[in-house]
N, C-alpha and C positions, 0 to 999 in steps of 0.2 A: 504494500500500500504506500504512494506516493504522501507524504504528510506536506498539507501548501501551509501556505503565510497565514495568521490570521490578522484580521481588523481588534483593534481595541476594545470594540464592542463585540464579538464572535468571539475575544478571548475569555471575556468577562463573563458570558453565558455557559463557555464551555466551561470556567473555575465552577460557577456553579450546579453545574450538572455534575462534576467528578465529584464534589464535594456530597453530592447528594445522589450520587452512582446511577441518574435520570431522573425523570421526571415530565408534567405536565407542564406547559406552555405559566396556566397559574402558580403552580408551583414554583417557577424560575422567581417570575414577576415578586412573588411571596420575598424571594433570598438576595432580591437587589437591592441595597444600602446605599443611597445616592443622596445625601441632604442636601444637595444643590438642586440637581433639577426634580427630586420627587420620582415616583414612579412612572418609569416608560407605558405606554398604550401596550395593549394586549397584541393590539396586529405589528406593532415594530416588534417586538421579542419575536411574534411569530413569525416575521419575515427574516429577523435573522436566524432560527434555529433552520427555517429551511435553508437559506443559504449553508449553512452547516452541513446539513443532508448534502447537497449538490457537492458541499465539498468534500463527502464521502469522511467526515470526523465526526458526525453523528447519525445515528439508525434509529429505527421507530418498531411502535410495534401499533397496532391498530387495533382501537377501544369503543366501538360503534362512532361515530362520527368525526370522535378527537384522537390523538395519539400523545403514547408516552414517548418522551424521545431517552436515548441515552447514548454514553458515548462510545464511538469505536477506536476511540485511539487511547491509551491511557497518558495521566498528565507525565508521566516520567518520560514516555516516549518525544512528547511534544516539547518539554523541558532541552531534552536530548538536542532536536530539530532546533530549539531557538538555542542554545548554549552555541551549539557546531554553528550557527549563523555567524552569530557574535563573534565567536574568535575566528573566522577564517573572512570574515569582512571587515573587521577592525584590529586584530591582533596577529594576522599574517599565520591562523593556527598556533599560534604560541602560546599557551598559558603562561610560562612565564614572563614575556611582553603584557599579559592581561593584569598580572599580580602586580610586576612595575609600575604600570598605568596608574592603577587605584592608589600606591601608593605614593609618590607624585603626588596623585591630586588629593592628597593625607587623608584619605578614604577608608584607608586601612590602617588599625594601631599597631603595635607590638603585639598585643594579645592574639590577636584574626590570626596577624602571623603564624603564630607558635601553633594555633589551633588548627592552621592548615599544616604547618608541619608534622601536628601529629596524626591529623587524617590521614598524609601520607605515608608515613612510619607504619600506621595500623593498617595500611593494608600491603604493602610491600612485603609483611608476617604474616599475611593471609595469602 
């Protein structure tokens, strides 16, 4: 399966569908926290979960007239797709150009540091 780009708003429906492993069009609506503009219209959610469908990141199943949607791709998978974006469009595939970067822009403390260090350490022993 091809995984495409998402929009801002197509990401934000699919966090909530993983988060809630699918669901109903109101259901979404129910889980979007937006104190600025209020709740989206029922038909914009529904128009973007079908773009979803089209882009083959979300499947349905059919409930006499409505449908549950849920997803097909998992967030780790997509995580996976946006990270490889990231560093191979801004960091020449390098993580360590990506860790420089951050810290440069003092983004990152000593502590991240040491914490990425030992992420790395723990698994080098695995």
């Amino acid at each position: 399966m091809e995984i495409k780009e998402l929009t801002k708003a197509e990401e934000e429906i699919m966090q909530i569908l993983w988060e809630l492993d699918g669901g109903f069009v109101k259901d979404i609506i129910a889980e979007i926290h937006d104190s600025n503009r209020g709740k989206p219209a029922y038909n914009t959610v529904s128009t973007i979960v079908r773009i979803l469908v089209q882009k083959e990141m979300v499947g349905h199943t059919s409930h006499g007239k409505s449908h549950r949607y849920h997803p097909l791709i998992t967030k780790e998978e997509y995580s996976k797709y946006k990270m490889d974006n990231l560093m191979s469009g801004y960091f020449e595939g390098s993580f360590s150009n990506m860790v420089s970067f951050f810290v440069k822009k003092k983004q990152l403390d000593t502590k991240e540091l040491d914490d990425i260090l030992k992420i790395i350490e723990n698994n080098k022993e695995s």
